[in-house]
N, C-alpha and C positions, 0 to 999 in steps of 0.2 A: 409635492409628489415625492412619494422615496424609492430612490431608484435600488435596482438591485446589487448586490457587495459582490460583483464580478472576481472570483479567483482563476487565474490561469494555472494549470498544471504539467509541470514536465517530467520526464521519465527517461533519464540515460542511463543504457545499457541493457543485456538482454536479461539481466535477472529484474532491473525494477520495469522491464515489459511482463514478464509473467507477472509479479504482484499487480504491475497496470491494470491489466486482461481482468484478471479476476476483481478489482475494482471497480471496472468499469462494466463487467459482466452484471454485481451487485448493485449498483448505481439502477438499470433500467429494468432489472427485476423488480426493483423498488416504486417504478413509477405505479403511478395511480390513473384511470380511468374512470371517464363519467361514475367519480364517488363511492368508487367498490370497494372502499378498505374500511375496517372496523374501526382504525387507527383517526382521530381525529385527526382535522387538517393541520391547527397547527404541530403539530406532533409529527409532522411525513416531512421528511427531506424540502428545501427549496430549492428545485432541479438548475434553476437558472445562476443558481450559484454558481455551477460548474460546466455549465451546459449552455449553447448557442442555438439561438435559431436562425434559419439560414431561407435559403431557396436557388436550388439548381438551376441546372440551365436549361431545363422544361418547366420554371414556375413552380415547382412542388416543392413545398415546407420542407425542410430537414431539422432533426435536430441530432447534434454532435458536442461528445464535449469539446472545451475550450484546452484542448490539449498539443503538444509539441513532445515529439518520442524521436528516438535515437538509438540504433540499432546494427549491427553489421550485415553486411550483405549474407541473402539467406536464411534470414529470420522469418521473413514475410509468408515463404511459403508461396498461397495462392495468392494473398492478398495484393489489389495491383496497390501501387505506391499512391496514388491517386486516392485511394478511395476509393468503394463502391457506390455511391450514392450520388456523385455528380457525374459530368461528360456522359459520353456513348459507351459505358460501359457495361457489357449484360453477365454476368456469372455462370458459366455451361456447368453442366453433371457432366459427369468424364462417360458416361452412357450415351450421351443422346449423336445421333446420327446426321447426316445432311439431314432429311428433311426435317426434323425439329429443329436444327438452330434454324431452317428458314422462316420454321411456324414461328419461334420464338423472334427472330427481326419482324416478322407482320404482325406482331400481336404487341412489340415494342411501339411501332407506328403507331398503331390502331389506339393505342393509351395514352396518346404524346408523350411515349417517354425517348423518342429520338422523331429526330423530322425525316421524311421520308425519302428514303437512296442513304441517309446520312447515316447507318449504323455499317459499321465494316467489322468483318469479323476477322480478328488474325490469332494463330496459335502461339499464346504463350510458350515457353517451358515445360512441357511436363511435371508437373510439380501433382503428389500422390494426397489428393484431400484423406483426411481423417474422416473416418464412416462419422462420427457426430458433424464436421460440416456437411457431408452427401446429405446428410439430413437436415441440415440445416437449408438447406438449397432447395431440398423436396418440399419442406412446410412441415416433416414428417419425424421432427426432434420424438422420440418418447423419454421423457423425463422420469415415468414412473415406474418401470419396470428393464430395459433395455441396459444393457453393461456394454460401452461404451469402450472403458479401460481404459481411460487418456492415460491414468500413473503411467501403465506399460509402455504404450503408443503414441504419447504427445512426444512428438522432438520439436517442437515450437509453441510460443503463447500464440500464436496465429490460429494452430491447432484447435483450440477450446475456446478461440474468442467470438460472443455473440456481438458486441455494441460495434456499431459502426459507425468510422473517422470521418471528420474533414478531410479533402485534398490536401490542405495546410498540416496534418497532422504526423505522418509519416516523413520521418529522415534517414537516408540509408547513407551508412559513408563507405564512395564508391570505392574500390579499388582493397576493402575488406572484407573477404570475406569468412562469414565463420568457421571455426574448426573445432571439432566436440574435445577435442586432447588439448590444444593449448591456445591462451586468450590472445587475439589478434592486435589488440588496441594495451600494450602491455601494461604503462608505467602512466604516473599522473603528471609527468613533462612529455609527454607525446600525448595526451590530452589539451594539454595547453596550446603544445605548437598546433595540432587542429584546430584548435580553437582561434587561433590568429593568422591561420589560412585564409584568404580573399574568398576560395574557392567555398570553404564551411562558412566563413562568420558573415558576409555580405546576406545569402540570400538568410540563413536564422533569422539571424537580425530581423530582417524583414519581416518574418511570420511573427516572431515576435511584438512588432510595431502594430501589424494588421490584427493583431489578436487585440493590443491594445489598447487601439483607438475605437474599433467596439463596444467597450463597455461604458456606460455608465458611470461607474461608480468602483471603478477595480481598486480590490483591496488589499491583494496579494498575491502570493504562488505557496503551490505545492512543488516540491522537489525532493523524484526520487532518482538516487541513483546508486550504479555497483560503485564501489569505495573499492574494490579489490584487485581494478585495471584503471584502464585510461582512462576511463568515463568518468571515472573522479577528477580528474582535469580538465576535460569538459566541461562539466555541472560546476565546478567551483567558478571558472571562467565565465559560467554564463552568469551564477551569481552576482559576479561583482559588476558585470554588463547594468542587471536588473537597478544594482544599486544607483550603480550611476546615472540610467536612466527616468528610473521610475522610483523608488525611494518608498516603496512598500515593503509592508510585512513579507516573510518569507518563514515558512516552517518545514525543515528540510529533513530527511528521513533517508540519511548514508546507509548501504543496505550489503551487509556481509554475505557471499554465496555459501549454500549449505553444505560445500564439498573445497576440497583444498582444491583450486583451481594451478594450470602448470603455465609456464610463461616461454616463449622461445631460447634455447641454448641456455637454460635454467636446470640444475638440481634441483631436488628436495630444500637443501639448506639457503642453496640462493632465492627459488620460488619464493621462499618464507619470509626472506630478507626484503622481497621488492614489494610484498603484503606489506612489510611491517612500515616502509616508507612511507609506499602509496597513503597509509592510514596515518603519518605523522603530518604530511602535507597538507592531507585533506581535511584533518581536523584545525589544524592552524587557520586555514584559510577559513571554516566556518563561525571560528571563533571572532573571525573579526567581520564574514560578512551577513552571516545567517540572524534573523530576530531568535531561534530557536531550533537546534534539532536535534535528534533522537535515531542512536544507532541500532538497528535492528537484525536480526539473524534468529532462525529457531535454534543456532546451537548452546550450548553452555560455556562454552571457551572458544574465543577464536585467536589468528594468531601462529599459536603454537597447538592446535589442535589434531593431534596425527590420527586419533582414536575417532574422531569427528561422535561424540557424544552429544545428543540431542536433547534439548529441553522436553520434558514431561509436562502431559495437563490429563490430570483426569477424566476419564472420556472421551480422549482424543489421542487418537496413533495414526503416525503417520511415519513415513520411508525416510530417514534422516537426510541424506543425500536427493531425493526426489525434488524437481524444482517444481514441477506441476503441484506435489500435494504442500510443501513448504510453503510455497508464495502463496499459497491460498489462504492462509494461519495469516502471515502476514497483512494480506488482504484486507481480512476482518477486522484485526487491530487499527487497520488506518481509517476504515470505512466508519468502524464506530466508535472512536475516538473523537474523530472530526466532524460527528452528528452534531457536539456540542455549540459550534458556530456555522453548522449548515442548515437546523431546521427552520420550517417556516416564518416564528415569530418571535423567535431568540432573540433577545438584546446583545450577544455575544459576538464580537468580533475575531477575527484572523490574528489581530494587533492584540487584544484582550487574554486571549487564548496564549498568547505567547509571553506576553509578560506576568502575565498570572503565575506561571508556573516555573519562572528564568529570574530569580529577585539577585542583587546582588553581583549582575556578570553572571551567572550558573545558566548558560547560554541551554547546555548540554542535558540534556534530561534523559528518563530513563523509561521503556513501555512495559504494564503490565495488561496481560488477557484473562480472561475467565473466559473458557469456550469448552463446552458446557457450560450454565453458572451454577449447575449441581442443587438446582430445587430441588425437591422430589414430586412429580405430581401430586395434586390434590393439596401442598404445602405452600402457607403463606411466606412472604420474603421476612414478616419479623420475627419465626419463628426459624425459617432457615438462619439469618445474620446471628440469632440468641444461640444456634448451637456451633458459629463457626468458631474457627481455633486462632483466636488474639490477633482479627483481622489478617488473616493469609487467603484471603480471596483470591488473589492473583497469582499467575504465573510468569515469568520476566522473558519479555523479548529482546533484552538486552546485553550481551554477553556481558559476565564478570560483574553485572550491577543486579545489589540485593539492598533497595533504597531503607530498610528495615521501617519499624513502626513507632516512630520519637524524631521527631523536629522534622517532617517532612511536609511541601508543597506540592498539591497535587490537586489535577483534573479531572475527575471522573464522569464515565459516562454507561449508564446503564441499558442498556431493551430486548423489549421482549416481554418485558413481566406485565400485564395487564393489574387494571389499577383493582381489578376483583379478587385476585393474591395477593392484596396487600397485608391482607389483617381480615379478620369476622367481625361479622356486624357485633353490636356491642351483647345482642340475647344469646349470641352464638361464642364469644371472644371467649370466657372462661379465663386460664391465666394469663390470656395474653392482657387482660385490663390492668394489670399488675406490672407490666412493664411500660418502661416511660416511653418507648415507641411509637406505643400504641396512640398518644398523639398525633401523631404526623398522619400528615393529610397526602404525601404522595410517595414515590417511589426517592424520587431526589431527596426530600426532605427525610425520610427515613436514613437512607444511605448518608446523607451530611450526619446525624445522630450516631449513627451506629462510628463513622472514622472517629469523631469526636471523642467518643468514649475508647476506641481502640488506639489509637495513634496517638501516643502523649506530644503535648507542645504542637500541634501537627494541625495544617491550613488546608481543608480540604474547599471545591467547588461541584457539585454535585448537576449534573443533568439528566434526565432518563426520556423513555419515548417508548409506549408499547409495540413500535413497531420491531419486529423478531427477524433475525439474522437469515436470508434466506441461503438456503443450502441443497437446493434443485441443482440439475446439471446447470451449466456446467462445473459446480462448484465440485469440489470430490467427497462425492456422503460416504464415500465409502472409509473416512477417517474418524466417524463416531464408534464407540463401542456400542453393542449386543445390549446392553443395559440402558441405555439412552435410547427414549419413546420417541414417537415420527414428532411431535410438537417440542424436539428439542429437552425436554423435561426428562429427569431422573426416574427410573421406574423403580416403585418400594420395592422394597425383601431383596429375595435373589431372582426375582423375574428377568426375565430376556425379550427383545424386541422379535417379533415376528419376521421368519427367514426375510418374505417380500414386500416387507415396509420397508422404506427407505425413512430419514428423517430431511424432513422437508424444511424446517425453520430450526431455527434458538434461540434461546436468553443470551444473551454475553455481557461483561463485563467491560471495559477497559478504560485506561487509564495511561497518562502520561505523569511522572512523576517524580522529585527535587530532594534531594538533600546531601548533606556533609558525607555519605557513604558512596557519592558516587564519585569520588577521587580515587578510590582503589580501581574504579576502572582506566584510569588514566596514568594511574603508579603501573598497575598493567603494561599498556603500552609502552611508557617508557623506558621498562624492564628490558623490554625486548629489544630497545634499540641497541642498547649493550654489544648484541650478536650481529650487528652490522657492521658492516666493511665498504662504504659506497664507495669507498677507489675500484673494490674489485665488481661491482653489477657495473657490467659494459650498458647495458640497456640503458642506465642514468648516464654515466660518465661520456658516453657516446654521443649523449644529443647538447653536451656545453653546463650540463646541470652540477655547481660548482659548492662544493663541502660546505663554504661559508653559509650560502642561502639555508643548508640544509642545518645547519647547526644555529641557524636564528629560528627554524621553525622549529626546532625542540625547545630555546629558550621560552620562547613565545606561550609552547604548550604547558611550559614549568610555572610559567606567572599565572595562568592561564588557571593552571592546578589549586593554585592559593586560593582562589576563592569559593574552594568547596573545602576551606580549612572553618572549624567551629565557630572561629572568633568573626568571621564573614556573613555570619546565617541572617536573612533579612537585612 
């Protein structure tokens, strides 16, 4: 019997909760129902990779992913800590009056979904739902027409979030609470010392263990977290916990905010300074505990980014600074990257996926997106690949890394494209018989040919799956351009999308991806250590955190560096 490759995922801090949300918002959009998708089976996500099934405490199935989040106080919003879906918990409209929450306790009876006398009703906090939860609450979401306006209006991932948590899944740490001007949980040694609190590490731990003595057959973790406060000395700490414990793969995804965040009793020049640590710590530590990870951000430069310049993708604008429409890009990228060892009947592992693409120690890798993938309707994929420009498919979510096209490893993962755009039948092909593509029997198989031919010296792995990107609420469609049709597709000439279409799905592209050019991102960082002064950030000096250790983790990041020198490749 084979059991299933159980991965657990966690998520510290409140920028990798919004890319969560929208992860996990994408994840249950994705489910399938008594056999309604066009998309063959093996071809559709295998939900129980990430995903538990449970049963409350009225007997009723749940299913939740296998997730652990970490958060500051007042993130949550409405959400209780608990969960929705277990205990006596009912969810009011901020409308309804005594006698509906009475109807609503007799009608909770009456369903067993509390035993009876046993539902109590007490008034949370006032906390002001977002009209998309009201609606959510009602049954009464309109997806297809309705403006919403989370960019404006979301101040939390709570905000836009549909999928609903385990009790085990929600962590708040007490006694922080958040503040939109400056991060609470500052530096990545006040991470740590959290992390070795009785009062944090005792009960984790425990959810931790309970997560994973459930599985079968657990084959790893996802880990996201902010790199640009404390939560990187969390995440790195729990890391090395995983290591010691469990001795799985781990593919970690450190996550830069898309705005210069500010730190307490911090300038400009010091803020910059406790950024640029936070990022020397926290890569040191992945370098030796991580199987693989990949730092991501929509900007172009971080660091020293005053101008906050935002990475560009054809067909896609979004608010540089916006976390709601940012972590969404992000989102995507994580989501169908890791299609590759998450569908149905893939031979591909969590373990495979990361050493595929890490040869050498080159732990650190680098993400590319296509979102749009810029077909043009009615346009086959070997005639779109025959007119692209010396394989620049991608756009890089990786500041300061541009893996170029000669001697690079890399993972790719394609969907969206049905296998009836691939090519014409052979009465119908005309010149496309003339090119050697025209062989390939599938979308992966074309894409393996086409890097072949584009990426001198260069190790591609190719995946695809026609199931298409969805981008329903609560995803923000409002970040396609006017030229891009509701099916995600390019629309010919100079056509425009109709005012009240929205684009419902996409193609996308992505890619995690290796080579000798991605040392300039880490000549980068260590540029900027330069302009440090750790005598003078109280924030470090103040909690015992001593020059030495910090001058071994830059050695560390120097040796570190050598292996994405030429003479290293393979």
């Amino acid at each position: 019997m084979q059991h299933t490759r159980e991965i657990l995922t966690f998520q510290f801090g409140t920028y990798a909760n919004y890319v969560g949300a929208h992860f996990w918002n994408q994840q249950e959009a994705n489910f399938v129902y008594d056999n309604d998708s066009n998309v063959p089976e093996e071809q559709l996500p295998h939900n129980d990779v990430l995903y538990r099934e449970g049963l409350n405490d009225q007997k009723q199935t749940t299913y939740t992913p296998r997730l652990l989040s970490v958060d500051l106080l007042g993130t949550l919003r409405h959400l209780p800590i608990v969960g929705e879906l277990y205990g006596n918990f009912l969810q009011l409209a901020n409308e309804q009056n005594a006698d509906e929450v009475q109807k609503a306790k007799d009608s909770a009876e009456q369903n067993q979904l509390s035993t009876p006398g046993g539902l109590d009703v007490r008034m949370q906090p006032p906390v002001e739902l977002s009209e998309y939860q009201q609606d959510l609450l009602k049954g009464a979401v309109n997806i297809e027409s309705k403006d919403y306006n989370l960019a404006q209006n979301c101040s939390s991932w709570a905000d836009y979030l549909y999928a609903r948590y385990h009790p085990r899944t929600l962590n708040v740490l007490q006694g922080m609470q958040r503040q939109t001007d400056v991060q609470v949980l500052g530096t990545q040694v006040a991470g740590v010392e959290l992390w070795q609190s009785s009062s944090f590490n005792e009960d984790f731990c425990d959810r931790i263990r309970l997560y994973a003595e459930e599985c079968d057959g657990l084959q790893g973790f996802q880990l996201l977290f902010d790199i640009d406060d404390g939560f990187s000395g969390l995440a790195t700490k729990c890391l090395e916990h995983l290591n010691d414990e469990y001795s799985r793969a781990s593919y970690v995804l450190p996550l830069h905010y898309p705005r210069n965040i500010s730190y307490a009793q911090a300038d400009p020049r010091t803020a910059h300074s406790i950024r640029v640590v936070n990022s020397v710590l926290s890569y040191y530590h992945l370098t030796e505990q991580a199987t693989m990870f990949t730092p991501l951000s929509t900007l172009e430069t971080i660091w020293r980014n005053t101008t906050l310049q935002s990475r560009r993708m054809t067909g896609l604008h979004w608010q540089p600074d916006n976390l709601y429409q940012s972590s969404a890009v992000l989102a995507a990228y994580l989501d169908t990257v890791t299609l590759g060892y998450r569908l149905r009947q893939t031979p591909e592992t969590l373990l495979r996926f990361c050493e595929r693409v890490s040869p050498a120690g080159r732990k650190m890798t680098a993400a590319g997106l296509s979102l749009p993938l810029g077909m043009e309707q009615e346009q086959d994929l070997i005639d779109f690949l025959d007119g692209a420009d010396n394989g620049s498919l991608l756009s890089q979510l990786t500041p300061g890394c541009e893996p170029g096209n000669s001697h690079v490893v890399q993972s790719v993962v394609a969907r969206g494209i049905p296998y009836s755009r691939l090519k014409r039948p052979v009465d119908q092909a005309g010149p496309q018989l003339r090119m050697s593509a025209y062989k390939c029997e599938s979308v992966s198989q074309m894409l393996q040919l086409y890097y072949q031919c584009a990426y001198h010296g260069s190790v591609t792995h190719a995946a695809s799956t026609p199931l298409p990107l969805n981008t329903k609420l609560p995803f923000p469609y409002e970040l396609f351009d006017t030229r891009i049709a509701a099916d995600g597709f390019k629309l010919q000439s100079e056509a425009e999308r109709e005012q009240d279409k929205r684009v419902g799905c996409a193609p996308a592209l992505a890619a995690v991806q290796n080579s000798s050019k991605l040392g300039t991102h880490l000549d980068t960082l260590h540029g900027q250590t330069h302009r440090v002064q750790l005598a003078k950030l109280q924030s470090y000096t103040q909690s015992g955190f001593e020059q030495d250790e910090y001058d071994t983790a830059l050695d560390k990041l120097l040796e570190f560096r050598d292996n994405y020198e030429d003479s290293q490749y393979l």
